[in-house]
N, C-alpha and C positions, 0 to 999 in steps of 0.2 A: 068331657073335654076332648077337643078333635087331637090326634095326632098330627106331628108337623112333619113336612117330606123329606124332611135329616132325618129326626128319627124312625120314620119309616125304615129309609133306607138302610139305615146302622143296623135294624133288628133285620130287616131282608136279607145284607148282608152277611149279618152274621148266622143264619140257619141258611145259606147257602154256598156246596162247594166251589171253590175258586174257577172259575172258568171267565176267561176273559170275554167272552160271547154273551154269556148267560149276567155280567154283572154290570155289561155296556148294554144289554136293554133294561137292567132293571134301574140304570140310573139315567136312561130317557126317561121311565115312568116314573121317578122322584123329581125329575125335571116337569115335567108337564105337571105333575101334584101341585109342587110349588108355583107354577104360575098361575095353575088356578085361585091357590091361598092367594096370591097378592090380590090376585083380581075381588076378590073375596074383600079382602083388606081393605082396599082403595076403593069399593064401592061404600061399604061400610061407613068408613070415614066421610068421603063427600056428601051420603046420607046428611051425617050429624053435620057437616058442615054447612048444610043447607037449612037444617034445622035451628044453629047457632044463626042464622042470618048473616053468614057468611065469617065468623070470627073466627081468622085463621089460627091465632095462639090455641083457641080451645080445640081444633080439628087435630090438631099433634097432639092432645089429650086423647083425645076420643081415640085414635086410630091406636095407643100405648095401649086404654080399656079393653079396646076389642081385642087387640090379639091376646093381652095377658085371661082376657077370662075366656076366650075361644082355645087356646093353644096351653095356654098357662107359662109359667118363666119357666 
């Protein structure tokens, strides 16, 4: 199961001493993680959405499957 760029962050931050330099890049780099997750995300989904034949109620299924079994709750 992938880690998510909160929790990354949360455990980065917290085995790192406070320095306002050192915890303003390490949350550009949880920023960029995370856009990559969405991106991840929203590909994922329009995948199954294209697979559904376009049926949008099941693509908000799909995209809940994929992160909860990529990321977990």
């Amino acid at each position: 199961m992938k880690q998510t760029a909160v929790e990354w962050l949360f455990n980065k931050l917290s085995e790192t001493p406070k320095d306002k330099f050192e915890w303003y890049a390490i949350l550009k780099e949880a920023k960029e993680m995370e856009r990559k997750e969405y991106g991840e995300i929203w590909d994922a989904a329009l995948d199954q959405y294209d697979k559904r034949g376009g049926n949008y109620i099941r693509a908000w299924e799909d995209f809940d499957e994929y992160y909860n079994e990529t990321y977990g709750k």
